[in-house]
N, CA, C and O atoms as a printed pandas DataFrame, in Angstrom:
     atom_number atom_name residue_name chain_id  residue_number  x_coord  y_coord  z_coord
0              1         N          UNK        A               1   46.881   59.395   27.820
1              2        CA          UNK        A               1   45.858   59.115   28.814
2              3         C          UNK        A               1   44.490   59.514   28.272
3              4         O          UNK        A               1   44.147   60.590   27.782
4              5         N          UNK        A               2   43.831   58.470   28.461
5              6        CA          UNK        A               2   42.127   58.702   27.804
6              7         C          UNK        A               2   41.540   59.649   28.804
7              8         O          UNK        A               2   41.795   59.646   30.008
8              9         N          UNK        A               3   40.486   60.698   27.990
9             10        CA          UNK        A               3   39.754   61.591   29.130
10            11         C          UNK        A               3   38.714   60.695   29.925
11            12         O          UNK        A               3   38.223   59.674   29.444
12            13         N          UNK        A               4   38.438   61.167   31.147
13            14        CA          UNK        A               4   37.423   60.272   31.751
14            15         C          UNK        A               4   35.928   60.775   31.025
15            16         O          UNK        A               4   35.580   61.926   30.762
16            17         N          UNK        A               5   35.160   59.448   30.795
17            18        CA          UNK        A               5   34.073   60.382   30.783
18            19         C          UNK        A               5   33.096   60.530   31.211
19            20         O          UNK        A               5   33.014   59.543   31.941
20            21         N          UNK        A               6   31.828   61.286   31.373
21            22        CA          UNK        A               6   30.849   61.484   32.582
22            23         C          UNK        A               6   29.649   61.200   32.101
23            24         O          UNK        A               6   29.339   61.725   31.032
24            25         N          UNK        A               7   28.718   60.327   32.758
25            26        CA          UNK        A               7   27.071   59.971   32.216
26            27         C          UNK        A               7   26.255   59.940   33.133
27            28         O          UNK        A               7   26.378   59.266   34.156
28            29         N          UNK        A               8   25.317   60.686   32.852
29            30        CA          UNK        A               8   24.270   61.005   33.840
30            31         C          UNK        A               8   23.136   60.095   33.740
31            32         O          UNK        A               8   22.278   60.463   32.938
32            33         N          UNK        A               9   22.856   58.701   34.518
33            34        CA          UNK        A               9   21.598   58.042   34.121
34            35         C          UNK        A               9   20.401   58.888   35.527
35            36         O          UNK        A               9   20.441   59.275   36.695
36            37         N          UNK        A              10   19.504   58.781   34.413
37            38        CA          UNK        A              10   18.010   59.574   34.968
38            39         C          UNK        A              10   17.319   58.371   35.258
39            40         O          UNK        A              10   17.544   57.450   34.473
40            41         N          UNK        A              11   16.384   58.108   36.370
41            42        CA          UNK        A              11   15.784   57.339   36.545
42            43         C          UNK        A              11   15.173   56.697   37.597
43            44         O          UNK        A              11   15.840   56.295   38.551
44            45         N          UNK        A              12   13.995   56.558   37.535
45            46        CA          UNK        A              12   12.996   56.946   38.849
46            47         C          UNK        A              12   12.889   55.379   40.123
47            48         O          UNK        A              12   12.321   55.200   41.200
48            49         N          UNK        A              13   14.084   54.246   38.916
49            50        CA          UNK        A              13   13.953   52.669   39.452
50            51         C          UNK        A              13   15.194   52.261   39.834
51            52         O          UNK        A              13   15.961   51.740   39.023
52            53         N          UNK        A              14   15.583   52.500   41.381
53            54        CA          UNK        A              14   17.013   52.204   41.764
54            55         C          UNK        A              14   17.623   51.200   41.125
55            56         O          UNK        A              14   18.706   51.429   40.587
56            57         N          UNK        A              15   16.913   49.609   41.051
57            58        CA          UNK        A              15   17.508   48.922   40.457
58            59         C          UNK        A              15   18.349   49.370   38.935
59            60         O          UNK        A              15   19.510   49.065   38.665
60            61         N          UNK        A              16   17.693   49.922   38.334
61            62        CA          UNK        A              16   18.280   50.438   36.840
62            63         C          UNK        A              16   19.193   50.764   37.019
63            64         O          UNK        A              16   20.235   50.275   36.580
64            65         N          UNK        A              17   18.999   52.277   38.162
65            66        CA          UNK        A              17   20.783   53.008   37.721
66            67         C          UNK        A              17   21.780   51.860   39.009
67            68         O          UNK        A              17   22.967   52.122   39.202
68            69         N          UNK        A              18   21.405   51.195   39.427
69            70        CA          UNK        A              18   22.302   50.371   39.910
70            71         C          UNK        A              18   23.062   49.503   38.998
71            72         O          UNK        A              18   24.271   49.291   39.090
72            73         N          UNK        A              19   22.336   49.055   38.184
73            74        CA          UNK        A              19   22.945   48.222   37.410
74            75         C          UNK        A              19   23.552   48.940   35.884
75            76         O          UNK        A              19   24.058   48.248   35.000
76            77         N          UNK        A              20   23.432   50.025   35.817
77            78        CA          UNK        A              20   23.664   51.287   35.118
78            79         C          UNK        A              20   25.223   51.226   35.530
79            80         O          UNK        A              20   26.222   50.684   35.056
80            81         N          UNK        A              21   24.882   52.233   36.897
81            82        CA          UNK        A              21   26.478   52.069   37.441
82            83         C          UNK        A              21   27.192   51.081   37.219
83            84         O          UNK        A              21   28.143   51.173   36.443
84            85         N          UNK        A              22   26.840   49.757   37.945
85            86        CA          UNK        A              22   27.781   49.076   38.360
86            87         C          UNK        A              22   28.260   47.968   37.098
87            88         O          UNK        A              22   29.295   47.302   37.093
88            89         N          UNK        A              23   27.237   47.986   36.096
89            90        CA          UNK        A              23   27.425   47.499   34.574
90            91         C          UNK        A              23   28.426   48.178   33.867
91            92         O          UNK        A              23   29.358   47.518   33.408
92            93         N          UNK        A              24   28.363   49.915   33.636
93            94        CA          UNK        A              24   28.836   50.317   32.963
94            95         C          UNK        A              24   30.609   50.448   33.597
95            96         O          UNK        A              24   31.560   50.220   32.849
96            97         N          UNK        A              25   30.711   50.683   34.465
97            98        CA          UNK        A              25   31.381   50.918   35.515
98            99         C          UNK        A              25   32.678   49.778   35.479
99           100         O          UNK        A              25   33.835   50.052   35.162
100          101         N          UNK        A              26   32.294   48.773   35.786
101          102        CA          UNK        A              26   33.223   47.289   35.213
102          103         C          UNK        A              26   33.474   47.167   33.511
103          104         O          UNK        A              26   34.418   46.461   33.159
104          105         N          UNK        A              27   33.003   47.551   32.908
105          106        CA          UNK        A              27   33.333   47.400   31.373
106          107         C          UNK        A              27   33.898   49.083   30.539
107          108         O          UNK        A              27   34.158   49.273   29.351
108          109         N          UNK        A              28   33.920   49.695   31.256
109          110        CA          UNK        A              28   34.414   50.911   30.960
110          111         C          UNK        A              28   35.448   51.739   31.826
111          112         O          UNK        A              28   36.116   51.227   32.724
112          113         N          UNK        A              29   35.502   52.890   31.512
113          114        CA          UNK        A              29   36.546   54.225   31.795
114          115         C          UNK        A              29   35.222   54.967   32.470
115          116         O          UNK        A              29   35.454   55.883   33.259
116          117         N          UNK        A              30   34.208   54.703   32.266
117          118        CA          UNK        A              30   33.074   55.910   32.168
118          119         C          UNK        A              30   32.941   56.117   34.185
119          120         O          UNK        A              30   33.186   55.162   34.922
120          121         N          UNK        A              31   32.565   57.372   34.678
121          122        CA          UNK        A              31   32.388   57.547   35.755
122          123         C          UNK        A              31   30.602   58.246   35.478
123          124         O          UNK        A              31   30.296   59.252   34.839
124          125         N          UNK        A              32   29.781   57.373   36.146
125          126        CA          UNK        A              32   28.342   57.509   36.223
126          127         C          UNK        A              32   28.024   58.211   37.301
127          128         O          UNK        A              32   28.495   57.982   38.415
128          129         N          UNK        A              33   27.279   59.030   37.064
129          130        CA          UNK        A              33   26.140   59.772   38.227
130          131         C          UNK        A              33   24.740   59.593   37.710
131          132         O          UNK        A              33   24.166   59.467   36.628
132          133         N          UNK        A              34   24.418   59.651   39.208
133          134        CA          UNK        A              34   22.493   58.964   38.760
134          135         C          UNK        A              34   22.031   59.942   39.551
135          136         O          UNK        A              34   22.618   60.552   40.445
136          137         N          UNK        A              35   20.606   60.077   39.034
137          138        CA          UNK        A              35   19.706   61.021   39.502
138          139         C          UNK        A              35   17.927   60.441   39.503
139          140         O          UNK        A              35   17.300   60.162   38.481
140          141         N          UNK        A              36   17.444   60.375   40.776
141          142        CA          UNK        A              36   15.945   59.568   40.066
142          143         C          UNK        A              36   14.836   60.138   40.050
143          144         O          UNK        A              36   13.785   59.527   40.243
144          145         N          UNK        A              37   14.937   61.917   39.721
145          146        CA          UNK        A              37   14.169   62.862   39.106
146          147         C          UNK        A              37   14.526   63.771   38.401
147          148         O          UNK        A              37   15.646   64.250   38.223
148          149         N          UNK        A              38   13.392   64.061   37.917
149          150        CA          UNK        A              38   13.843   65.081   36.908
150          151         C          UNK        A              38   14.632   66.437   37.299
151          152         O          UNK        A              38   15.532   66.991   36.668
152          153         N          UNK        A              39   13.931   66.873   38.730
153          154        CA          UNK        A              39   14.572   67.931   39.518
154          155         C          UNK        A              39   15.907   67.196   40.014
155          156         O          UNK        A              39   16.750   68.069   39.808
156          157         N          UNK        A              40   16.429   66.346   40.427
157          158        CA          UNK        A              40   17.975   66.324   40.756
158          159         C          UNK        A              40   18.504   66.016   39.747
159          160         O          UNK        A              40   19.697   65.807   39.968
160          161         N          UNK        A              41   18.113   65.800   38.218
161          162        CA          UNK        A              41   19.088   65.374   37.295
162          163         C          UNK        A              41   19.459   67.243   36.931
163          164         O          UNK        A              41   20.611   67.429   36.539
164          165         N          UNK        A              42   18.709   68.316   37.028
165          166        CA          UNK        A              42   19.250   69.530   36.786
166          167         C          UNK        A              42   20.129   69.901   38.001
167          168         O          UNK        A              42   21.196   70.487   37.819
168          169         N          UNK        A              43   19.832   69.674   38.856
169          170        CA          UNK        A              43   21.121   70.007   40.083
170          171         C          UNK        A              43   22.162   69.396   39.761
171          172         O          UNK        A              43   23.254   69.886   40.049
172          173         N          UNK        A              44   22.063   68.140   39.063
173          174        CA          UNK        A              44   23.695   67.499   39.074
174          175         C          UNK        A              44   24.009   68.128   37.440
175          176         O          UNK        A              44   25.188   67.946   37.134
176          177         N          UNK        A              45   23.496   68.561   36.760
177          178        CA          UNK        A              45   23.855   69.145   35.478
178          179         C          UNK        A              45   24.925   70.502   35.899
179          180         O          UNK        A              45   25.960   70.798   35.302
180          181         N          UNK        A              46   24.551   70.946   36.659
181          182        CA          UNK        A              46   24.541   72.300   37.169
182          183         C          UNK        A              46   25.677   72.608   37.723
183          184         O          UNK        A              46   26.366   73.585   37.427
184          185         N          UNK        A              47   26.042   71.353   38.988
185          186        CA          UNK        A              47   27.548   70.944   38.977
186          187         C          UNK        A              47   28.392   70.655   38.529
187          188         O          UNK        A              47   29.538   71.046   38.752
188          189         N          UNK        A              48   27.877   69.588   37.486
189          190        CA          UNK        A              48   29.095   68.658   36.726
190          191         C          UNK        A              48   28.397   67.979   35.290
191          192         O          UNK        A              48   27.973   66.892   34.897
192          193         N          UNK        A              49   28.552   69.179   34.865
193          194        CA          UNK        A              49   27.871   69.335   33.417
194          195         C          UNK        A              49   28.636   67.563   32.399
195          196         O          UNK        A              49   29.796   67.475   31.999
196          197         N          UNK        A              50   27.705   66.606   32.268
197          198        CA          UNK        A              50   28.101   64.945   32.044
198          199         C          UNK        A              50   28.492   65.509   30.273
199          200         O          UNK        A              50   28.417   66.468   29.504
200          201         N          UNK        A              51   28.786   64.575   30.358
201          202        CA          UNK        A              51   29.417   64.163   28.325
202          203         C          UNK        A              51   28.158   63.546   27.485
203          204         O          UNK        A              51   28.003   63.454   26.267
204          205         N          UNK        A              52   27.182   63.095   28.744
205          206        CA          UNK        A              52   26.240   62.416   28.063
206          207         C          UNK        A              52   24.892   61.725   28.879
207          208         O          UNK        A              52   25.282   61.101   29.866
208          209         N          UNK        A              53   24.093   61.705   28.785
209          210        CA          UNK        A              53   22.784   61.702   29.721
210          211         C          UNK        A              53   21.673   60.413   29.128
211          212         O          UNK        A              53   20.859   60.422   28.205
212          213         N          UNK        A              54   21.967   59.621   29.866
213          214        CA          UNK        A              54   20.513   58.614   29.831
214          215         C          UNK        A              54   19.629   58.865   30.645
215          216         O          UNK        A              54   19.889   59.084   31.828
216          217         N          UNK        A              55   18.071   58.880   30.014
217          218        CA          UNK        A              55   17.108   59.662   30.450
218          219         C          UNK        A              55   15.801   58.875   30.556
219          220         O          UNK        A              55   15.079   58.853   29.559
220          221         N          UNK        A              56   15.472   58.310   31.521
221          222        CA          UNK        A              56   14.167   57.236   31.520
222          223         C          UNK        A              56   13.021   58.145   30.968
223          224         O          UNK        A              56   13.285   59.340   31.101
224          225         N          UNK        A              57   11.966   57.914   30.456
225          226        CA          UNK        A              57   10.557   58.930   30.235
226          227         C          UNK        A              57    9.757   58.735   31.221
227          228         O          UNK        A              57    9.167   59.706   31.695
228          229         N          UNK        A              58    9.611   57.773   31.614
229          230        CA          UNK        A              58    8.480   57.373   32.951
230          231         C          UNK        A              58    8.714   57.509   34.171
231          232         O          UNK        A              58    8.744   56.538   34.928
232          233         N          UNK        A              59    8.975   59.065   34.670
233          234        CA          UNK        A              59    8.893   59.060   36.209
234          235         C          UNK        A              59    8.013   60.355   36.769
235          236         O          UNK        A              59    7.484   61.312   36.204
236          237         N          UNK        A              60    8.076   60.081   37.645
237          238        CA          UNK        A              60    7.070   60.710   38.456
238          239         C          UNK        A              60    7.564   62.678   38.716
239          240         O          UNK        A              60    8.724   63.075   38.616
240          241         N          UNK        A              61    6.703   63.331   38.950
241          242        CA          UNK        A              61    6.486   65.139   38.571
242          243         C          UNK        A              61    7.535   65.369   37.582
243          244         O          UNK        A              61    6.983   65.930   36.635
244          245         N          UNK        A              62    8.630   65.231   37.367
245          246        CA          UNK        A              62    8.740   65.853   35.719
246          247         C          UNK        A              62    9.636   64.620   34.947
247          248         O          UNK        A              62   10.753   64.247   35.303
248          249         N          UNK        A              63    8.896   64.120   33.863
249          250        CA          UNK        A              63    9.279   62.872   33.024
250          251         C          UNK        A              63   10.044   63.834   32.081
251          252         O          UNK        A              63   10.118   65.054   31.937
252          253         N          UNK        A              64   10.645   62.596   31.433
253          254        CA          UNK        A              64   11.885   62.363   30.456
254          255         C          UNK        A              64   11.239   63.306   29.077
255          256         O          UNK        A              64   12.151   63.857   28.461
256          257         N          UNK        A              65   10.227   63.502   28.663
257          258        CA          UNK        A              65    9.644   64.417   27.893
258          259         C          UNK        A              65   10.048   65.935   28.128
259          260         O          UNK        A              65   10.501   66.739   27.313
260          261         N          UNK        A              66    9.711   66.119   29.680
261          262        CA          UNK        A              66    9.762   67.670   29.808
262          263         C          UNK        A              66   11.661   67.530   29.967
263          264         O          UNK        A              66   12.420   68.024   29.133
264          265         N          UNK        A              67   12.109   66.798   31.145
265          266        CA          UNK        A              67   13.665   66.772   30.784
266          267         C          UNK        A              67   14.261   67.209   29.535
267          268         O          UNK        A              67   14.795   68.312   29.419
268          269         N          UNK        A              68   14.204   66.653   28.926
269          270        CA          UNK        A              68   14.617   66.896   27.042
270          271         C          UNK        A              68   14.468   68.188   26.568
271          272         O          UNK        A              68   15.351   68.878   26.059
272          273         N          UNK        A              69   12.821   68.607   26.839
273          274        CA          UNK        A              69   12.356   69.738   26.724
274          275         C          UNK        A              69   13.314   70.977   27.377
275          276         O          UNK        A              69   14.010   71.675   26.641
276          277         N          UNK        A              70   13.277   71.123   28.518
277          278        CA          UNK        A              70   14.220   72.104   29.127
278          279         C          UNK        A              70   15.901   72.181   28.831
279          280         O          UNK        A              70   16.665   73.146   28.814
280          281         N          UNK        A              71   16.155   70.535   28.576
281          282        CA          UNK        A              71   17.549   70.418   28.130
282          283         C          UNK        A              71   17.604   71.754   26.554
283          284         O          UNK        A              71   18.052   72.898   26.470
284          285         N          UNK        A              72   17.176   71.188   25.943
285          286        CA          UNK        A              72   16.836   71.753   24.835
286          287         C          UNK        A              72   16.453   73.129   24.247
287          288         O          UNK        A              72   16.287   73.501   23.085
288          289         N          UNK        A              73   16.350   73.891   25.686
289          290        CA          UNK        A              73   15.611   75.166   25.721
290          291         C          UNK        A              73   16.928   76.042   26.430
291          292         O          UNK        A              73   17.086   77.262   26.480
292          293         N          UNK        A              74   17.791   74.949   26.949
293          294        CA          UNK        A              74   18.777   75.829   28.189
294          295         C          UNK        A              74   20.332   76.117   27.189
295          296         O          UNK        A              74   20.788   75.013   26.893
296          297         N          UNK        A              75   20.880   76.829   26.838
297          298        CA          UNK        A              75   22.093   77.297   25.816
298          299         C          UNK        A              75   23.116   76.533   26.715
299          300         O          UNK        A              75   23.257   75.349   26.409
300          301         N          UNK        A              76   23.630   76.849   27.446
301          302        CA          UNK        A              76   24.435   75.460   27.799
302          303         C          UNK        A              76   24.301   73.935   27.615
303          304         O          UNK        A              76   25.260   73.303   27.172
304          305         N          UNK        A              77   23.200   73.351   27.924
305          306        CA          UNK        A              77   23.110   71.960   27.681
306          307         C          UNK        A              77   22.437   71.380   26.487
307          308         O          UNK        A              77   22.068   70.206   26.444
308          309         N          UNK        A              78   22.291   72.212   25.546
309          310        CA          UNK        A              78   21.789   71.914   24.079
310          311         C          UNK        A              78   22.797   70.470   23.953
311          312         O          UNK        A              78   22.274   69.375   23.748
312          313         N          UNK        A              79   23.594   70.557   24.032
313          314        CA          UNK        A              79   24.844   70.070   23.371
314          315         C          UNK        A              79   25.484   68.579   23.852
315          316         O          UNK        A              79   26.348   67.908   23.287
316          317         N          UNK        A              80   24.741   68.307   25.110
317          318        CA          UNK        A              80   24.942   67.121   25.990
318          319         C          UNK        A              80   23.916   65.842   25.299
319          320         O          UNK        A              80   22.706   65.707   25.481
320          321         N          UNK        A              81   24.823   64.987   24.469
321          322        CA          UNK        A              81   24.193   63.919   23.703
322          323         C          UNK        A              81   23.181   63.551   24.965
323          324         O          UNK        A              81   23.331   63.770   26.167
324          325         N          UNK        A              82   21.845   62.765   24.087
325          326        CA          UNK        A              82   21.335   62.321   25.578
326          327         C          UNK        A              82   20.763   60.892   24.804
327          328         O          UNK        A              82   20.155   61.050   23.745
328          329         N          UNK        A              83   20.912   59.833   25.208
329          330        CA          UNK        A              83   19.642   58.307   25.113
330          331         C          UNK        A              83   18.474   58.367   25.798
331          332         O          UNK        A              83   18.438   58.000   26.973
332          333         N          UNK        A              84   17.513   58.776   25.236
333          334        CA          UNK        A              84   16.296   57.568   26.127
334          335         C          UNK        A              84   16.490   56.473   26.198
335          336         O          UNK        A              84   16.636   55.791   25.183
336          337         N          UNK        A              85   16.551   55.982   27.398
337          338        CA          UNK        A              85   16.307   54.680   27.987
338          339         C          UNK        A              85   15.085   54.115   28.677
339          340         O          UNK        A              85   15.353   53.769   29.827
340          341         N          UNK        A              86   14.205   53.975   28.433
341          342        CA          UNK        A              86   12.757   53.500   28.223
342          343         C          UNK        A              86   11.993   51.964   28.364
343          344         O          UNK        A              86   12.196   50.960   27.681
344          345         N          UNK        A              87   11.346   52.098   29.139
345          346        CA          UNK        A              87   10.290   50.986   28.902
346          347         C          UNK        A              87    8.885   51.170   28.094
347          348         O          UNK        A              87    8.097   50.260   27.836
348          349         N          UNK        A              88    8.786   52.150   27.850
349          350        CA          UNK        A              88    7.883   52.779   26.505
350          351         C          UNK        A              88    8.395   51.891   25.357
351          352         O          UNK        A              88    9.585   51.869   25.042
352          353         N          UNK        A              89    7.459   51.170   24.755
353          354        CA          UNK        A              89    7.874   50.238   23.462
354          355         C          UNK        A              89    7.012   50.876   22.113
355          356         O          UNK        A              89    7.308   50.489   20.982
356          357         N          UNK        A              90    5.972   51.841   22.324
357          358        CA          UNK        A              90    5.151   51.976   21.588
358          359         C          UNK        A              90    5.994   52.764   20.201
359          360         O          UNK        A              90    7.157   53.066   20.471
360          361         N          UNK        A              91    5.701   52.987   19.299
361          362        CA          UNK        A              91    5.937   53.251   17.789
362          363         C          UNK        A              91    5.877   54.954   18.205
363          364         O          UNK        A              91    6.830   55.728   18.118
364          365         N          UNK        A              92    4.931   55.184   18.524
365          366        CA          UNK        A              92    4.544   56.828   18.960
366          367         C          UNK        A              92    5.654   57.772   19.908
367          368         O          UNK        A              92    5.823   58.987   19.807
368          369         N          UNK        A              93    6.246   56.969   20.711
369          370        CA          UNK        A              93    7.239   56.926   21.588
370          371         C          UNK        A              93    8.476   56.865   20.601
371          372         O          UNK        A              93    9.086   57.773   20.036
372          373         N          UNK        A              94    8.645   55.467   20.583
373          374        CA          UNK        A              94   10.158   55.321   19.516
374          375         C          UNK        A              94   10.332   56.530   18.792
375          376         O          UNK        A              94   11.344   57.231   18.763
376          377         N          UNK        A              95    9.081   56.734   18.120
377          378        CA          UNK        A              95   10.078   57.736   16.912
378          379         C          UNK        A              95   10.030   59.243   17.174
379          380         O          UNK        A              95   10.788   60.030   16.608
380          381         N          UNK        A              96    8.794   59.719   18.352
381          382        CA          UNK        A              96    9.337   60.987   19.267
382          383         C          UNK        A              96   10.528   61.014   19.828
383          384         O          UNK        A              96   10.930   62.145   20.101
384          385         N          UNK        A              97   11.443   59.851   20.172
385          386        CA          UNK        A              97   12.304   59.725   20.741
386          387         C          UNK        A              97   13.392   60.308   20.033
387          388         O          UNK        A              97   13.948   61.387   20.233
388          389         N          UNK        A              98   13.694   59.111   18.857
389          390        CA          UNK        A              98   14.660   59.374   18.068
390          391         C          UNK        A              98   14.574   60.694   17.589
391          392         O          UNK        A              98   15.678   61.223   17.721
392          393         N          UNK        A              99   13.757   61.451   17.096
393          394        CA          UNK        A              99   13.767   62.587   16.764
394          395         C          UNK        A              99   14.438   63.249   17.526
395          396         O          UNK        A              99   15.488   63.710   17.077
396          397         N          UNK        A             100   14.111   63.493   18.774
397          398        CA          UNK        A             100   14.482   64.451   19.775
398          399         C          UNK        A             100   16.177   64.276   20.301
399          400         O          UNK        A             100   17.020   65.172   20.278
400          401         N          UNK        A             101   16.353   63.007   20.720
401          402        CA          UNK        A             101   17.737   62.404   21.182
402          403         C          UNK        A             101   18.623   61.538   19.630
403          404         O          UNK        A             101   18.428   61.220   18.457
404          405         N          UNK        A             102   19.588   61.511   20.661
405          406        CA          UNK        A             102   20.622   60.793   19.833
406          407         C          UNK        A             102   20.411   59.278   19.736
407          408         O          UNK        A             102   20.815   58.620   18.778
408          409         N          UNK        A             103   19.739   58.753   20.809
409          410        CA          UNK        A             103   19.360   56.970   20.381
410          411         C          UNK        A             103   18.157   57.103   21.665
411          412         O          UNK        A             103   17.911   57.780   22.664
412          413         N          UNK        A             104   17.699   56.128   20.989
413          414        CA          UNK        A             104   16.163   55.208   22.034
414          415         C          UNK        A             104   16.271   54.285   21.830
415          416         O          UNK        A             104   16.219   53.861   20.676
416          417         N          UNK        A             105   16.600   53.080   23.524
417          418        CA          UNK        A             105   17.364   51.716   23.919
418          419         C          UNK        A             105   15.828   51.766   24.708
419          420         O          UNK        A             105   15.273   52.752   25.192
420          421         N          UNK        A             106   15.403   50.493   24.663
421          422        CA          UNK        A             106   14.489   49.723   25.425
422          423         C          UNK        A             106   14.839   49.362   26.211
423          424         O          UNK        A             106   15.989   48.930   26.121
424          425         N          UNK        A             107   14.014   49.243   27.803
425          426        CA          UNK        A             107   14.141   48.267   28.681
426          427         C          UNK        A             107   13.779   46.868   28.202
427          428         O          UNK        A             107   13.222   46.829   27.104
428          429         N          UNK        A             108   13.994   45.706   28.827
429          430        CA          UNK        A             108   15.511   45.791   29.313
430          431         C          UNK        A             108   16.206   46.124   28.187
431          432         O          UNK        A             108   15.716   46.440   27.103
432          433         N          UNK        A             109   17.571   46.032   28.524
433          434        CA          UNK        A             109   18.841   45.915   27.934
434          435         C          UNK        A             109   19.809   45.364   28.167
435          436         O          UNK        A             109   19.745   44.656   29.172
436          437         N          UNK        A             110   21.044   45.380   27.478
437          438        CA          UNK        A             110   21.901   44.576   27.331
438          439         C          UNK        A             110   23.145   45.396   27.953
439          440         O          UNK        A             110   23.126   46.530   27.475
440          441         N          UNK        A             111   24.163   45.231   28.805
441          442        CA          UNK        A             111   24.781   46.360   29.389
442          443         C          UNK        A             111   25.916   46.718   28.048
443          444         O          UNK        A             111   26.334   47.752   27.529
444          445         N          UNK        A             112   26.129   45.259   27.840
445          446        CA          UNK        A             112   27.434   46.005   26.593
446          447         C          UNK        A             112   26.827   46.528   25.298
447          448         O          UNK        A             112   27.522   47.256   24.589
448          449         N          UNK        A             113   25.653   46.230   24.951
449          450        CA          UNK        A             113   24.908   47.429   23.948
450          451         C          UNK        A             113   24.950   48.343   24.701
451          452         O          UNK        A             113   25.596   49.285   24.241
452          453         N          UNK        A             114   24.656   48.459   25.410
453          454        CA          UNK        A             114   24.374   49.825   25.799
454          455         C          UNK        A             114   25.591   50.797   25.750
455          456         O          UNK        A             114   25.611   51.855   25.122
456          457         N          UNK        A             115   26.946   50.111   26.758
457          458        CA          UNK        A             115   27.834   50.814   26.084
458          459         C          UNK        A             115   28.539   51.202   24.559
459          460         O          UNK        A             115   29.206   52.206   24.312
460          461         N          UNK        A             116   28.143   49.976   23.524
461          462        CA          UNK        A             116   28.373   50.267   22.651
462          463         C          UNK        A             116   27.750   51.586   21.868
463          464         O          UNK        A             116   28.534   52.239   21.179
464          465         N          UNK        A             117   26.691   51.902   21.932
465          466        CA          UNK        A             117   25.275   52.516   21.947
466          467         C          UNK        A             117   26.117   54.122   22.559
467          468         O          UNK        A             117   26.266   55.043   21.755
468          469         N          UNK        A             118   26.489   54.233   23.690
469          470        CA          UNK        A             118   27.131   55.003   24.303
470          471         C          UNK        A             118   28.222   55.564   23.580
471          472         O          UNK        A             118   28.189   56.730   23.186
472          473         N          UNK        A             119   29.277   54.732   23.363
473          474        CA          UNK        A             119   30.713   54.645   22.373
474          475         C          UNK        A             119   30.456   55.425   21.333
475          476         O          UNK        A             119   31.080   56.473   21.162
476          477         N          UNK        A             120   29.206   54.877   20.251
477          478        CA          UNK        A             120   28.631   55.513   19.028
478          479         C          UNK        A             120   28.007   57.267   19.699
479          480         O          UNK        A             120   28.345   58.234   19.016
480          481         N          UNK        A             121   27.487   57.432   20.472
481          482        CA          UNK        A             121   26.994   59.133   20.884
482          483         C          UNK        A             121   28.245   59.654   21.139
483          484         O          UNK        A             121   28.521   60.454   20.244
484          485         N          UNK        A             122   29.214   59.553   22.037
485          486        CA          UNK        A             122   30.127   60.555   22.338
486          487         C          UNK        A             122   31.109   60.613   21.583
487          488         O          UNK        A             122   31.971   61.457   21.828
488          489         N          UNK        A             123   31.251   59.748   20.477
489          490        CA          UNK        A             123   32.490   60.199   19.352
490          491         C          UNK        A             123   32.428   61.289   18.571
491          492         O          UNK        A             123   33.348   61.545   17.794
């Protein structure tokens, strides 16, 4: 029996993690939780520490920058692969990104890249 596994999409545009969920959700095992700030994506960390975290940068009182930031600072969640998932296209962006996370996916996207994209972080 495969483990289930858990992904936290961040993100401040219902439509997204709707189609987040309900994309990933039909083509996978994966069980999604969404959060569309930065303050409830640490409450749901807190509970139900995910396998893996997609993280928009553009939302409102604490963006995907400081997210990362605190991820990064906290000894428990060092360790929780995370994607930016972004409508930020700029070069300055991209490669702060990659540095920091495990992949940076543009809006839009493609749902089965994305899981593939996904597949490649949690192995």
């Amino acid at each position: 029996m495969t483990a289930i596994i858990t992904i936290l999409a961040v993100d401040d545009e219902e439509g997204v993690l709707f189609s987040i969920k309900k994309g990933l959700e039909a083509i996978s095992n994966y069980t999604i939780l969404t959060a569309s700030t930065g303050e409830e994506c640490f409450k749901i960390i807190k509970e139900n520490k995910p396998d893996l975290i997609l993280l928009d940068i553009m939302m409102p009182g604490m963006d995907g920058w400081q997210v990362q930031q605190k991820l990064s600072e906290t000894k428990q969640w060092q360790d929780i692969p995370l994607i930016f998932l972004s409508a930020k296209s700029d070069n300055e962006s991209k490669k702060r990104g990659n540095l920091i996370s495990y992949d940076y996916i543009e809006k839009p996207f493609e749902i089965t890249e994305l899981k593939n994209r996904i597949d490649q972080a949690i192995q």
